[in-house]
C-alpha positions as CSV (number, residue, x, y, z in Angstrom):
1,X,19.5,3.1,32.3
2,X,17.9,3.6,28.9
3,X,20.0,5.1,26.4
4,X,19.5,8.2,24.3
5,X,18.5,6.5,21.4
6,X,16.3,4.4,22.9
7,X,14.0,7.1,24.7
8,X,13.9,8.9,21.8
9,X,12.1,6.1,20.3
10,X,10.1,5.3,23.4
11,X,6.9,7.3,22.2
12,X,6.9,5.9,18.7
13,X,6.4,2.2,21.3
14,X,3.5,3.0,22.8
15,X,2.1,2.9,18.9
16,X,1.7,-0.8,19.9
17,X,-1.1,-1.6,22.4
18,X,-2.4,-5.1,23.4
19,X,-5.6,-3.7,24.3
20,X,-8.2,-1.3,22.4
21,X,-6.8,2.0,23.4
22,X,-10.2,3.4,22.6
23,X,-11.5,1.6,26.1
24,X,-10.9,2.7,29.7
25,X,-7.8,1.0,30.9
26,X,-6.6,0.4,27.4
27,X,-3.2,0.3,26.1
28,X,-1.8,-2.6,28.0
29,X,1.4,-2.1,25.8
30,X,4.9,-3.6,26.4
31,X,7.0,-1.3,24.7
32,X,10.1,-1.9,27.1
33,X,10.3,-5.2,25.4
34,X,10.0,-4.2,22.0
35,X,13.8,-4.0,19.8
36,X,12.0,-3.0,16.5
37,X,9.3,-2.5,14.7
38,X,8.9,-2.7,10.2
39,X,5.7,-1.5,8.2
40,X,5.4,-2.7,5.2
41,X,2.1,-1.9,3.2
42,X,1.9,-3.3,-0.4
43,X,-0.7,-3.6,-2.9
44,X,0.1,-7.0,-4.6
45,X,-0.5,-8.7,-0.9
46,X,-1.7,-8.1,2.5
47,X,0.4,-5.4,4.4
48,X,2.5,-6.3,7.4
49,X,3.6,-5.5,10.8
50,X,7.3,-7.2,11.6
51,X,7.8,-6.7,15.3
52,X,10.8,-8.0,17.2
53,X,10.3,-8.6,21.4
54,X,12.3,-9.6,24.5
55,X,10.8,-11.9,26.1
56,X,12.7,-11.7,29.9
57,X,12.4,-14.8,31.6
58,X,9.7,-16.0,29.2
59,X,7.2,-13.3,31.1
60,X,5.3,-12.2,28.2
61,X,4.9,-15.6,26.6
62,X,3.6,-17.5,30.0
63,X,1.0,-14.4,29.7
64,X,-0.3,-15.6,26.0
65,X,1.4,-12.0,24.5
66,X,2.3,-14.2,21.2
67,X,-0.7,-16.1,20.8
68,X,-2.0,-16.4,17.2
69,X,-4.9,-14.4,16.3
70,X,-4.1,-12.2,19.4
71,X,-5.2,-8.6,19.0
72,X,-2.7,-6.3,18.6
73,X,-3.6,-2.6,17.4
74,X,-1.3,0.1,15.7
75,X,-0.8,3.7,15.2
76,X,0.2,4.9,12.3
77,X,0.7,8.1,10.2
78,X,-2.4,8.8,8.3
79,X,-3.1,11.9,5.3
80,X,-5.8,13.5,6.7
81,X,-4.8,16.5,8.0
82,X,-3.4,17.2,4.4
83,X,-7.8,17.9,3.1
84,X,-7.4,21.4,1.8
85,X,-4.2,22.8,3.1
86,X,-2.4,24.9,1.0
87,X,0.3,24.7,1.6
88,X,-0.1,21.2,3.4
89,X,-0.1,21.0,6.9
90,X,3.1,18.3,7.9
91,X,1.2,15.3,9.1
92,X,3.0,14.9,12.7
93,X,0.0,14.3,15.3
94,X,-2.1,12.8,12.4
95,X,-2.6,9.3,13.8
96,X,-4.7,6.6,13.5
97,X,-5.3,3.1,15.7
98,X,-6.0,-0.3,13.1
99,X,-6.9,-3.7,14.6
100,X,-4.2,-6.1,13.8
101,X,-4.0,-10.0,14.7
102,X,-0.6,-12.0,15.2
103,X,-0.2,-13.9,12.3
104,X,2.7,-15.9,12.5
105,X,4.9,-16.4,15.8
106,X,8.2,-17.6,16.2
107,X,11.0,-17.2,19.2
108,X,14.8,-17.7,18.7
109,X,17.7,-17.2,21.0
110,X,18.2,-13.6,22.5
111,X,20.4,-11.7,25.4
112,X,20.1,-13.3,28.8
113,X,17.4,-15.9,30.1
114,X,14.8,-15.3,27.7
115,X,14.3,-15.5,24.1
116,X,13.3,-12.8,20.8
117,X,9.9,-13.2,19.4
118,X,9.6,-12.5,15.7
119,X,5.5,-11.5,15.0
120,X,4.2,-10.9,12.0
121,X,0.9,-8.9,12.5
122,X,-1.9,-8.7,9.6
123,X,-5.0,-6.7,9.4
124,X,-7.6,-8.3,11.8
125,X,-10.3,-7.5,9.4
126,X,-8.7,-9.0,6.6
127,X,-7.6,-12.0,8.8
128,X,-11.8,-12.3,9.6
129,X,-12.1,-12.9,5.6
130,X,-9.6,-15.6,5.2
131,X,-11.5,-17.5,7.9
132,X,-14.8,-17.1,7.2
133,X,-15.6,-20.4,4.4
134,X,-19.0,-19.0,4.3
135,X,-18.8,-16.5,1.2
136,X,-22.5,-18.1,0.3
137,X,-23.7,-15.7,3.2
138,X,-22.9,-12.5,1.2
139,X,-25.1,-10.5,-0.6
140,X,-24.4,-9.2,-3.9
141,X,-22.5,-9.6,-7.3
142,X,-19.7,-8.2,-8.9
143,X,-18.2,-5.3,-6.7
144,X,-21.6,-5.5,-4.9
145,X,-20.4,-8.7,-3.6
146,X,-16.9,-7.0,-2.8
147,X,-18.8,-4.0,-0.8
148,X,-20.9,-6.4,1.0
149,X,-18.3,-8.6,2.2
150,X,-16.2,-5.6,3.3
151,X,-19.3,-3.8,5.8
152,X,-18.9,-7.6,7.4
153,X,-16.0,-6.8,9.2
154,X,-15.9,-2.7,9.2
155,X,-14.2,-2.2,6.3
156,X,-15.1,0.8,3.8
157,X,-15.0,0.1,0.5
158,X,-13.2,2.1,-2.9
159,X,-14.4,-0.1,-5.7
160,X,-14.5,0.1,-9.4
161,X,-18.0,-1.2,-10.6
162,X,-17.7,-4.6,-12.3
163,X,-20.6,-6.3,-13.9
164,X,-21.0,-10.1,-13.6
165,X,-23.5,-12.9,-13.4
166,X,-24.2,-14.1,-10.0
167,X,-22.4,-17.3,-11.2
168,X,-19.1,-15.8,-10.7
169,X,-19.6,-15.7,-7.1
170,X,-20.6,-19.5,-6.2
171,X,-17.9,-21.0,-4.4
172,X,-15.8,-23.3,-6.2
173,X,-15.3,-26.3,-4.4
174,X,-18.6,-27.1,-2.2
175,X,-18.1,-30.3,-0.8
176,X,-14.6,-30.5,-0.7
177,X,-12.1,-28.0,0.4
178,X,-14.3,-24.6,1.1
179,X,-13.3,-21.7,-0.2
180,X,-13.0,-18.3,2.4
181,X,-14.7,-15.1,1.4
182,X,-11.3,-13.6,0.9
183,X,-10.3,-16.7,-1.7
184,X,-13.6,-15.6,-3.6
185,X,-12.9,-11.8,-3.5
186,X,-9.1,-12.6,-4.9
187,X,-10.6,-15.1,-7.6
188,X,-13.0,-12.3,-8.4
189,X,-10.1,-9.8,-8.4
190,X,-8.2,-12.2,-11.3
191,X,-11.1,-13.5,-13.3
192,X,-13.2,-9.9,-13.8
193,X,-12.6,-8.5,-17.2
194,X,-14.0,-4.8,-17.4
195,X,-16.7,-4.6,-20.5
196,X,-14.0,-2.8,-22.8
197,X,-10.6,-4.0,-21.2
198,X,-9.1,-7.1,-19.6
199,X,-6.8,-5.4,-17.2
200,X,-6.7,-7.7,-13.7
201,X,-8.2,-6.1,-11.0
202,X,-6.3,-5.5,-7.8
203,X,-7.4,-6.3,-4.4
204,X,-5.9,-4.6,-1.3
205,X,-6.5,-3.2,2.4
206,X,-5.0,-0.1,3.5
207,X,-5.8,1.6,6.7
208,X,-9.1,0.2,7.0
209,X,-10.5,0.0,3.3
210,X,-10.6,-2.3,0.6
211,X,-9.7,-1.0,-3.2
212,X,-10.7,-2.5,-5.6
213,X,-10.2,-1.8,-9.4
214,X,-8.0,-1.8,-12.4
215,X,-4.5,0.0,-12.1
216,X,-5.4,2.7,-14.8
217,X,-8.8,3.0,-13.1
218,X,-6.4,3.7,-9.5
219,X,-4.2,6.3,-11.2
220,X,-5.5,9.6,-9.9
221,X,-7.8,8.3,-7.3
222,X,-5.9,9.2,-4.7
223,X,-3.2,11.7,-3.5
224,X,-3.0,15.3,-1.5
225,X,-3.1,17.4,-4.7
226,X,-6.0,18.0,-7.6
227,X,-5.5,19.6,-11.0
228,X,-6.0,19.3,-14.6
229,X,-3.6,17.7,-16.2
230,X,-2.4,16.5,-20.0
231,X,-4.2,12.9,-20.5
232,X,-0.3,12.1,-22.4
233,X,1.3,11.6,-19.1
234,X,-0.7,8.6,-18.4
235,X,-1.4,6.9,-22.3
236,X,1.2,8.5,-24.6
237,X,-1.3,6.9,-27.3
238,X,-4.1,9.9,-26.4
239,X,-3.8,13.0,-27.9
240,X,-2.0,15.5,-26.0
241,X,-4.4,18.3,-25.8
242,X,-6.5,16.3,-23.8
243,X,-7.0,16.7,-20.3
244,X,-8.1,15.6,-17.2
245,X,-8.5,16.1,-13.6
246,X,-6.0,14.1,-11.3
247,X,-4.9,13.7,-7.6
248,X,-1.4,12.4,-6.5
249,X,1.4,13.4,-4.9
250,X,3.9,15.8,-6.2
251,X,8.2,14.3,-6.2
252,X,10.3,16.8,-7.4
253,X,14.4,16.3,-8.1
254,X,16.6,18.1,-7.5
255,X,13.8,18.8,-4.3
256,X,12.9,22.6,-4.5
257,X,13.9,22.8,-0.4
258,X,10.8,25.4,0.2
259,X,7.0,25.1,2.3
260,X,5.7,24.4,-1.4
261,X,3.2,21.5,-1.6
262,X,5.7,19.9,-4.6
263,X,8.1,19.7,-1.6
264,X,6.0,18.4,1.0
265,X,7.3,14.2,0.3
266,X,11.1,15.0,-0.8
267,X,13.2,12.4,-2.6
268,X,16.5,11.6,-1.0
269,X,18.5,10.9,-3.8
270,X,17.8,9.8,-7.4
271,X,15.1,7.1,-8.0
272,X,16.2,4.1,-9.2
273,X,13.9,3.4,-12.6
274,X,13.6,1.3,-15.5
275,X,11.3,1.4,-18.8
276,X,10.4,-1.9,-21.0
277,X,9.4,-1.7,-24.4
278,X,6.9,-4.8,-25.1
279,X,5.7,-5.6,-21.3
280,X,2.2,-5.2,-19.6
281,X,3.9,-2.9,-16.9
282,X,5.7,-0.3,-18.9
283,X,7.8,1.3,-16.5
284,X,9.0,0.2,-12.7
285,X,11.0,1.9,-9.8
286,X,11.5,2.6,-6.4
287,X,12.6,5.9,-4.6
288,X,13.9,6.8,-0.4
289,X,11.9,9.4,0.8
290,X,12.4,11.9,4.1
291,X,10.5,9.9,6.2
292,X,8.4,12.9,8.6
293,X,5.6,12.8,5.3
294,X,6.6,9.5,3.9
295,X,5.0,7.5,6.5
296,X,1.8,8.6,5.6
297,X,1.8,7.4,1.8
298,X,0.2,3.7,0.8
299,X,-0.3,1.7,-1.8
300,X,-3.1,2.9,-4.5
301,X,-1.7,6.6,-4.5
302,X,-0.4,8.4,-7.3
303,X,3.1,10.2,-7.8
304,X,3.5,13.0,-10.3
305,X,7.3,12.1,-10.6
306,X,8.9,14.9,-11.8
307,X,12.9,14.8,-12.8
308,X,14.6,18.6,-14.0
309,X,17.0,16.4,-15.7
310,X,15.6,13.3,-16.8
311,X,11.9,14.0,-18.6
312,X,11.8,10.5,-19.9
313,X,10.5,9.0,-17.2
314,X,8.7,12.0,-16.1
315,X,4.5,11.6,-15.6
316,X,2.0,9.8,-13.2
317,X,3.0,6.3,-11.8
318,X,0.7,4.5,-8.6
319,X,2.6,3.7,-5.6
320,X,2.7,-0.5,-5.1
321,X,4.8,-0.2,-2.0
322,X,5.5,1.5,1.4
323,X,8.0,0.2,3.7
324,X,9.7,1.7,6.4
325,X,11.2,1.5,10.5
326,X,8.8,2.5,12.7
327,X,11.4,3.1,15.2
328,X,14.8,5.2,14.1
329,X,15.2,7.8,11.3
330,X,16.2,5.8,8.6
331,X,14.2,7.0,5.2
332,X,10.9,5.3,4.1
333,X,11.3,3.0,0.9
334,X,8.5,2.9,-1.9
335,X,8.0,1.3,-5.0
336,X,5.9,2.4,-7.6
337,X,4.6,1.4,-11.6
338,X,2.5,2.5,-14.7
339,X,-0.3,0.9,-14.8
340,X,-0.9,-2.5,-16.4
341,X,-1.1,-2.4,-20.3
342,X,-3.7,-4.2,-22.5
343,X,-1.9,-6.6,-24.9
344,X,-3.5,-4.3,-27.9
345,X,-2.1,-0.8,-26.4
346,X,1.6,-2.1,-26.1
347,X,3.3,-0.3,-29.0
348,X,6.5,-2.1,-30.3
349,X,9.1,-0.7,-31.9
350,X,8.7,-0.2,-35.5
351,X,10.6,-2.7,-38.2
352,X,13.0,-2.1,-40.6
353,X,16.2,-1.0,-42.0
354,X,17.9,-1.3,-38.6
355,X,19.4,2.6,-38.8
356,X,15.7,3.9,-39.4
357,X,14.6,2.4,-36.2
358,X,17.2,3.5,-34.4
359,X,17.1,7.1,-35.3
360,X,13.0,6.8,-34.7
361,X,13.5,5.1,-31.3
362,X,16.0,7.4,-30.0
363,X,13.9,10.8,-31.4
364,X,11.2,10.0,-28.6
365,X,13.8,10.3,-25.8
């Protein structure tokens, strides 16, 4: 007999299906095997799907369950429902089903006759790039090219317009080991230089759509809330009475514990934070979040952190991170960072007598 626990968690199972659930008959799933199940979306690589399975009397496996490149789809926790609610609707029953393919399989010893499979699943569409050695075949330069290769394989596109010679898009390579449309989209991603900046670009998936752009281009993009806000939050450089229109997500400490939209993702404790005084990222950190609106944040979004306490670290930071337990009630995990600095924009301490500096460096805190 199944425990408590475990029927508790028997809905949030049936999020993995083995056949399109959009077709009659779909949902072949086999949640009864499944002991867990970790998202992890990230912007620095592609986001993954850890999924343990029993495998009783080797059933599933004689049955090509674990194949690679088997289509698996998922449904997660998406912010739609969040589109002009105030105060923000909580985003239970706002779900969403994403092709995913088995990337890497491996089986170990488990309980009884039959063994636990460890998959790793990856976003089929993405997969579809890294195989395809015909990047030639696409249209387009710059983020053209990026758009283009995207529609391919059903992907939309958030892009930051480049400019570029077609020359940047040639294969490298030819006739020896051929590039896949995904390798030229990531060399792209290094190489572009914006005409007034050399910021890297980033390159990720999430939920179905490519980004691509510079982090200070992503800051504001994207997030549940839209106001104006003071330009010196972002570049402490501009001057302050300038402002600007932003959307991210509101994290409030001490949490405000009301049906505001500032306490719609709450923080479980303190984030953990640190500030560097002569890198490219200025400031890195990572917070625990309630998970019942956590699961629906992803990388490319933009936190307004903002600490009753502790105003040093206070301002606008994009999320780089979401990880969580699909299964359980354990909080979600993100990870977050200013955006990348031009060498010319880092400021560095000022030199001198050593007890002027240090009264000037600690006056800004």
């Amino acid at each position: 007999m199944a425990n408590a626990s475990s029927r508790k968690n028997e809905p949030h199972r049936n999020d993995l299906a083995w056949d399109d659930p959009n077709l009659a008959g779909g949902k072949s799933t086999i949640h009864e095997a499944i002991l867990s199940i970790n998202v992890h979306y990230t912007m620095d690589m592609v986001s993954e799907i850890s999924v343990q399975v029993h495998d009783m009397n080797f059933q599933l496996s004689r049955n090509n369950y674990f194949s690679i490149g088997r289509h698996i789809w998922f449904r997660g926790h998406t912010m739609a429902q969040f589109t002009g609610a105030d105060p923000p609707r909580p985003i239970e029953g706002a779900r969403k089903w994403q092709l995913f393919e088995i990337g890497t399989a491996s089986m170990s010893p488990g309980p009884g006759s039959g063994p636990v499979w460890d998959l790793k699943l990856r976003p089929g569409a993405v997969q579809q790039l890294k195989r395809d050695k015909s990047p030639a075949t696409i249209a387009g330069t710059g983020s053209n090219y990026i758009v283009n290769a995207g529609q391919k394989y059903g992907l939309k596109a958030v892009v930051q317009h480049t400019v570029g010679g077609a020359e940047t898009w040639k294969a490298q390579n030819e006739y020896q080991v051929k590039e896949s449309v995904w390798d030229v989209m990531a060399r792209v991603a290094n190489d572009n230089r914006q005409e007034e900046g050399h910021a890297r670009f980033m390159l990720f998936e999430s939920d179905g759509v490519l980004f691509f752009g510079t982090q200070r281009w992503l800051l504001g993009k994207w997030g549940m809330r839209s106001s104006i806000r003071d330009v010196s939050l972002i570049d402490p450089d501009v001057k302050t009475s300038e402002m600007a229109a932003y959307n991210y997500i509101d994290l409030a400490w001490p949490p405000h514990r009301s049906a505001s939209s500032a306490d719609v993702f709450q923080m479980m404790a303190l984030p953990k934070i640190s500030r560097t005084d002569n890198a490219p990222i200025a400031t890195e950190g990572s917070v625990d979040l309630d998970r019942f609106n956590a699961r629906a944040l992803r990388p490319g979004m933009t936190i307004f952190l903002n600490m009753r306490d502790c105003r040093y670290y206070n301002g606008m930071y994009l999320i780089t991170s979401v990880s969580f337990e699909h299964l359980g009630n354990n909080p979600v995990s993100i990870s977050f960072r200013s955006p990348e600095r031009l060498a010319k924009d880092i400021r560095m301490l000022e030199t001198g007598p050593f007890q002027r500096q240090t009264v000037s460096r600690f006056s800004q805190i």
